[in-house]
C-alpha positions in Angstrom: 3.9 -20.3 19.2 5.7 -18.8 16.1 4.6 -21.0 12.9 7.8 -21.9 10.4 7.4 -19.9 7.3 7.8 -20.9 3.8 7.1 -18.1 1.1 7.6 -18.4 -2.7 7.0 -16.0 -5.7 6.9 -15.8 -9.2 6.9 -14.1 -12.4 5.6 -14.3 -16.1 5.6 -12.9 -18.9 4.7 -15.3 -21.3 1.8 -13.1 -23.4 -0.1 -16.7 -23.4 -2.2 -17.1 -19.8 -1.8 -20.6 -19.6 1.6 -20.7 -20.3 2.3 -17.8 -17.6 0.7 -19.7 -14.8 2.1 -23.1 -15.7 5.5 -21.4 -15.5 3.7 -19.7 -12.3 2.9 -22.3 -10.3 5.5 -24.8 -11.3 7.7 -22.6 -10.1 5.8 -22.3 -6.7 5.5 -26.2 -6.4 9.3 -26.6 -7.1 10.0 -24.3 -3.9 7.5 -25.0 -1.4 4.9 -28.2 -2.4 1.0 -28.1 -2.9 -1.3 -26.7 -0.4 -0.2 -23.5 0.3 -2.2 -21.7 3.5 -2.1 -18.2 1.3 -1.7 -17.8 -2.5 -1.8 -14.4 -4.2 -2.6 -13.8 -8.0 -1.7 -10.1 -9.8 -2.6 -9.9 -13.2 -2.1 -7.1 -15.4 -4.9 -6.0 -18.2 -3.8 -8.3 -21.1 -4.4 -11.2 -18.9 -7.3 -10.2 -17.2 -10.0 -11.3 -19.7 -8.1 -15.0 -18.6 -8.0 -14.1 -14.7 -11.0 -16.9 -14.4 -8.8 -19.4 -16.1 -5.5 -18.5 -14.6 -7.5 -19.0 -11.2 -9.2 -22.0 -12.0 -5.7 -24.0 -12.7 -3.9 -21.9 -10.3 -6.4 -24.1 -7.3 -6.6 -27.2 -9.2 -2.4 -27.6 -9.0 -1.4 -25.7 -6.3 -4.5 -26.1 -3.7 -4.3 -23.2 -1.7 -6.6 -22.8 1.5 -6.9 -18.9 0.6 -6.5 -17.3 -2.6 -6.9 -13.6 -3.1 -5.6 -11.4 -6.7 -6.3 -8.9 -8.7 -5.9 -7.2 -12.0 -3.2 -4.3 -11.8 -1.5 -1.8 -14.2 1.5 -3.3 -13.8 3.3 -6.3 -11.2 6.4 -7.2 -9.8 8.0 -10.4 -8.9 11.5 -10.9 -7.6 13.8 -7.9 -8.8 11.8 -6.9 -11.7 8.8 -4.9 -12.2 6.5 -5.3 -15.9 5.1 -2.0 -16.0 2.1 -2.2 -18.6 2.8 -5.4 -20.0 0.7 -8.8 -20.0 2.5 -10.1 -16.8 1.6 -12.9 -14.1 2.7 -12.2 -10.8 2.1 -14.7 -7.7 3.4 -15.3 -3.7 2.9 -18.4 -1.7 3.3 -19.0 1.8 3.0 -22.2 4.1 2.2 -20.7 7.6 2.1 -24.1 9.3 -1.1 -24.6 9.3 -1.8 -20.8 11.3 -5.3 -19.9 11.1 -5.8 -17.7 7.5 -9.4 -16.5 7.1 -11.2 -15.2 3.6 -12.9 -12.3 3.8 -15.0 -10.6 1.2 -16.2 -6.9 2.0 -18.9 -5.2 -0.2 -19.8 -1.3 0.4 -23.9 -0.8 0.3 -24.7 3.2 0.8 -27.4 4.0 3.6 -28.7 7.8 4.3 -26.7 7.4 7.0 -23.7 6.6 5.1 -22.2 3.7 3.3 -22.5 0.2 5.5 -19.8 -2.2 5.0 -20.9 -6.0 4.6 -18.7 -8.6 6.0 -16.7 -6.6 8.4 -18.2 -8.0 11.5 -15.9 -11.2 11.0 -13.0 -8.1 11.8 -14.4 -6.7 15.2 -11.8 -7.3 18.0 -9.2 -9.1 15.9 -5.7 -8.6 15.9 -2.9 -9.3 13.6 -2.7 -8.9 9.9 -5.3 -8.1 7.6 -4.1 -8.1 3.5 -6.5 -6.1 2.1 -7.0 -5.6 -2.0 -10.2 -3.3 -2.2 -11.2 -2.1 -5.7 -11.2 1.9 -5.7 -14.1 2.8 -7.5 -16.6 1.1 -5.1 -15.1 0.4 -2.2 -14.9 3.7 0.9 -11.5 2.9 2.3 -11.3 6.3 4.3 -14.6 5.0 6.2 -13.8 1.3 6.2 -10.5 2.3 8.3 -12.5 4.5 10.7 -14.7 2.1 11.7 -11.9 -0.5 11.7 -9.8 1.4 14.1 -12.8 1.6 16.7 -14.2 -2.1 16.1 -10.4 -4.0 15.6 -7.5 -1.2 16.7 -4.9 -4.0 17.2 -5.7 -5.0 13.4 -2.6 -3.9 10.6 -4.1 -3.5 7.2 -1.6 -3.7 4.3 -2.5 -4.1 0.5 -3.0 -2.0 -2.6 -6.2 -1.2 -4.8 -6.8 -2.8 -7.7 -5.2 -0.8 -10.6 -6.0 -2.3 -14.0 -9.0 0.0 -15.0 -9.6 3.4 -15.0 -13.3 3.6 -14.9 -15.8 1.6 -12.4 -16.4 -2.0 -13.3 -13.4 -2.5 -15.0 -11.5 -4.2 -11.9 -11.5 -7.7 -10.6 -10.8 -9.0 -7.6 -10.4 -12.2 -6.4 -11.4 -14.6 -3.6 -10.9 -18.0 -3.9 -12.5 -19.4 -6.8 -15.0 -15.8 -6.9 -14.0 -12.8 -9.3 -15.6 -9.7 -8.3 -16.0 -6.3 -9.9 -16.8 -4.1 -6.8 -15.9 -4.0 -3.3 -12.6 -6.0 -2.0 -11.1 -9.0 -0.6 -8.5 -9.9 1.8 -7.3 -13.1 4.2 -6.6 -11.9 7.9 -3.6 -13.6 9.2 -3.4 -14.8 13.2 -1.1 -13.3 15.0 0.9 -15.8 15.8 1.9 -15.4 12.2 4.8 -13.0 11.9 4.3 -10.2 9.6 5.8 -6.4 9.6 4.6 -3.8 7.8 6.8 -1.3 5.8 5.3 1.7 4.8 8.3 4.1 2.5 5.8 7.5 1.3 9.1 8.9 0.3 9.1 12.3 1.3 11.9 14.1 2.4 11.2 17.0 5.2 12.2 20.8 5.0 12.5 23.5 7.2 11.2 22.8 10.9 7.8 21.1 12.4 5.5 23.5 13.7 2.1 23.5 15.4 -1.2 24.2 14.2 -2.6 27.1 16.0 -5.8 27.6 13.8 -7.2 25.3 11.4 -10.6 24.4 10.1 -11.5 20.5 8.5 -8.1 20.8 5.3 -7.9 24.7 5.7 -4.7 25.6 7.9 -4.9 29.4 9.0 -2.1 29.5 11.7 1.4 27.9 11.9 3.0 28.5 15.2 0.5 31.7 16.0 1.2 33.5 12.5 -0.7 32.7 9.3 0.2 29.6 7.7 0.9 30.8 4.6 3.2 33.3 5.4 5.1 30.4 7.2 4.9 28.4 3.7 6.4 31.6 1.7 9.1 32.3 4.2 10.1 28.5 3.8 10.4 28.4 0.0 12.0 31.7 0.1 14.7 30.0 2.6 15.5 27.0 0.2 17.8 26.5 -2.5 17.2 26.3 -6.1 17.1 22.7 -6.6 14.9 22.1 -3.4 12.8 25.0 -4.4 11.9 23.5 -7.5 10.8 20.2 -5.9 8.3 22.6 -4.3 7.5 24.0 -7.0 6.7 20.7 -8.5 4.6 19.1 -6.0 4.6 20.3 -2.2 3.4 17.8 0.2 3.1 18.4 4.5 3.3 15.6 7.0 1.3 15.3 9.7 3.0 13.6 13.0 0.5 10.8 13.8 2.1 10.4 17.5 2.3 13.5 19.5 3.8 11.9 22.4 7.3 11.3 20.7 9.7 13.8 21.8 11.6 13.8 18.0 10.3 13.2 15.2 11.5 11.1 12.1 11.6 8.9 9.3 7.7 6.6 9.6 6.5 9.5 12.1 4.5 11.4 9.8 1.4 10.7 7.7 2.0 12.1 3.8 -0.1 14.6 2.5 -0.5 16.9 -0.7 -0.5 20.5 -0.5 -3.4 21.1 -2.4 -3.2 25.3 -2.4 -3.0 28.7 -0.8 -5.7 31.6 -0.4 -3.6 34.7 0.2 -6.8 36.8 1.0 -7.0 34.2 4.1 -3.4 33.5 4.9 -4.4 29.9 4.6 -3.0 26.5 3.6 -4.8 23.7 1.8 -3.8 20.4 2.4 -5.1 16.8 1.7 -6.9 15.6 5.3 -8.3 17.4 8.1 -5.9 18.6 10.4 -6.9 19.6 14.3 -5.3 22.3 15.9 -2.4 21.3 18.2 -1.1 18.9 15.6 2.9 19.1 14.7 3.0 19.3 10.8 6.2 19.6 8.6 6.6 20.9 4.8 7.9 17.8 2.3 9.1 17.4 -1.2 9.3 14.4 -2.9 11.9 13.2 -5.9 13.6 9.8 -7.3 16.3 10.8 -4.7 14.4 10.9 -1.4 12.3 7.9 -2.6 15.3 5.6 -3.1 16.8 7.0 0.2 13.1 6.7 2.2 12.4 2.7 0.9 16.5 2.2 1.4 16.6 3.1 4.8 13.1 1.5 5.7 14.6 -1.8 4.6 17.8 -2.1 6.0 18.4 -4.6 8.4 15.4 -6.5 7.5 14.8 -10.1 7.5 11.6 -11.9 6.2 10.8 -15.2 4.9 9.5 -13.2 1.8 7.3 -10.1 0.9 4.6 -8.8 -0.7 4.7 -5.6 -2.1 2.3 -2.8 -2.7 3.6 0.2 -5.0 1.8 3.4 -6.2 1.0 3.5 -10.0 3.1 6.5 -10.0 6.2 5.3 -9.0 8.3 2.9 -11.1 10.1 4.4 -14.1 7.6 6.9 -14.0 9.5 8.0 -11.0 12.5 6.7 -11.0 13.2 7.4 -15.0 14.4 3.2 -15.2 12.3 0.6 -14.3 12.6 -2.2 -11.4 13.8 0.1 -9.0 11.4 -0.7 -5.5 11.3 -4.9 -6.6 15.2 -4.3 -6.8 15.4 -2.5 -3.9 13.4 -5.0 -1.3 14.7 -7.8 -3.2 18.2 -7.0 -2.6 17.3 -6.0 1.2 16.0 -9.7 1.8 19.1 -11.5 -0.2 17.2 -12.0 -3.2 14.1 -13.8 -1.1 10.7 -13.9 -2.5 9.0 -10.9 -3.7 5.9 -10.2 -5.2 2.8 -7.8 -5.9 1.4 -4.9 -7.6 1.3 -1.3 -8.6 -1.7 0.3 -6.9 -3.8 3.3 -7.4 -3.8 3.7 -3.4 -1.8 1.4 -1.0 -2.3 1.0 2.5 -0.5 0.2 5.5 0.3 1.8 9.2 1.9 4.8 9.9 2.4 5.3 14.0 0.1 2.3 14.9 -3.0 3.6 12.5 -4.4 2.6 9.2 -3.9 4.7 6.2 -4.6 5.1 2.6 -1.4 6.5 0.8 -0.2 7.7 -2.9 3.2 7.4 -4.2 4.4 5.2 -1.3 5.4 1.2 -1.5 3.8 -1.0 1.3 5.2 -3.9 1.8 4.3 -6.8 4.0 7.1 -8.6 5.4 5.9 -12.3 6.2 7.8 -14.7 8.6 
């Protein structure tokens, strides 16, 4: 049985912590009542030497069963993003009482490779997992492999912590716990309703074609000649404008379902194109790639990132959404701020929205787990 949803979200940015989460969570009391089954906390770095505090109080009013946070670069609540500024971000949801459980994950590296701790509360579960992993010490890439083998009918969606720029620097959150390493997360039943959107906002040119010869990243053939022949031939093919996207940062996608007979928007996995050795007629791109897998040449702009995330959220409906964008994107991108918190809120008739800016998001792309850049994740709840 489907649980009634109730979401709420928030925004401050009142420079003075206890201000920002009294505003916070009087908000999310005002829409929705104490005792929440999931609370979320994104702080950005002039708040995060009050994170314990803004915690603390956040559980003594609210009472959540499950918090999780973290401190980000920048957060986003409702239509508006604070990019860089002290900023309080928060989402509630009553789930009816669904089952919501905490779980803590902490990387520990073994000759044989690192050995996640906490993980075996994942094995065999389905539904939702909200993940919020700190970069510097956590192995995602690993983490997901084993996940896929252990819990394949498990969505992951969250972001990495964002705030610092060296190791330590993070926090991230667990009930009344701040941590500085590894990562936290609440898996959701699967009774409770939750779609994953997942806009890398790449636009594809020329045609997909199939590896005929590749090595681990190194891509020697394209459709039996060498690959980067193919690539040349391509940008030689394009117009100015869409050569100089190339130019500026060339990216391939990988189809992650090779039994679809066409292949579109969500089908393919992003990845850089990381460089060319002439002497080898090779292509160098960011993940392995077998041979027999369809790949297609991408660019990326403002334009096809608004267009991507557009399209990805029409005819949505959710009781609310939290939201996972790159560190990159934002103004940064899009040369004015507010534009993916505008875009989903608008998409969900103003509804609740809230979350972070990420240095790595994740989410599913053709029914698999993936770590992304420049792409907003959003979990659509209820």
């Amino acid at each position: 049985m489907t649980p009634a949803v109730t979401t709420a979200a928030a925004l401050s940015e009142h420079p003075l912590a206890t201000h920002a989460v009294g505003e916070s969570v009087g908000h999310l009391l005002e829409v929705g009542g104490p005792a929440p089954d999931l609370v979320s906390v994104f702080v950005t770095g002039p708040q995060a030497g009050a994170l314990e505090d803004i915690v603390r109080t956040t559980r003594q009013l609210l009472a959540p069963r499950t918090l999780i946070g973290a401190t980000a670069v920048s957060v986003l609540g409702g239509s508006r993003e604070v990019e860089e500024h002290a900023a309080v971000a928060m989402f509630a949801a009553w789930l009816g009482g669904a089952p919501v459980t905490p779980v803590r994950l902490e990387a520990h590296a073994t000759p044989d490779g690192p050995v996640i701790r906490g993980s075996e509360v994942l094995a065999g579960t389905d539904g939702t997992l909200l993940l919020l992993p700190d970069p510097f010490s956590f192995p995602m890439d690993p983490f997901l492999q084993t996940l896929a083998a252990e819990a394949p009918g498990l969505s992951v969606i969250g972001g990495m912590a964002s705030a610092a720029r060296q190791p330590g620097g993070n926090r991230v959150v667990l009930d009344g716990m701040l941590h500085p390493h590894g990562a936290v997360g609440v898996l959701l039943d699967p009774s409770i309703p939750v779609t994953a959107v997942v806009s890398q906002g790449c636009r594809p040119i020329g045609d997909p074609m199939t590896v005929t010869r590749a090595e681990r990243n190194v891509i020697y053939e394209l459709a039996g000649r060498p690959a980067l022949e193919r690539l040349i031939g391509l940008i030689e093919s394009l117009d100015d404008r869409e050569r100089s996207l190339a130019a500026g940062g060339l990216h391939v996608g990988r189809v992650i379902d090779e039994h679809q007979l066409d292949f579109g928007r969500g089908d393919f996995l992003i990845r850089g194109v990381l460089g060319g050795d002439r002497d080898a007629g090779a292509v160098v791109v960011g993940d392995d790639v077998e041979v027999g897998a369809t790949l297609q040449f991408q660019v990326r702009d403002a334009d096809s990132a608004d267009e991507d995330l557009r399209a990805l959220m029409t005819d949505r409906q959710a009781a609310g959404a939290l939201v996972f964008t790159c560190n990159g994107r934002g103004s940064q991108l899009f040369g004015t701020p507010d534009h993916d918190a505008s875009v989903i809120s608008e998409a969900l008739d103003g509804g609740p929205v809230a979350g972070m800016f990420c240095a790595g998001e994740l989410g599913p792309v053709g029914g698999r787990n993936f770590v992304h850049g420049f792409t907003a994740s959003v979990a659509l709840v209820g």
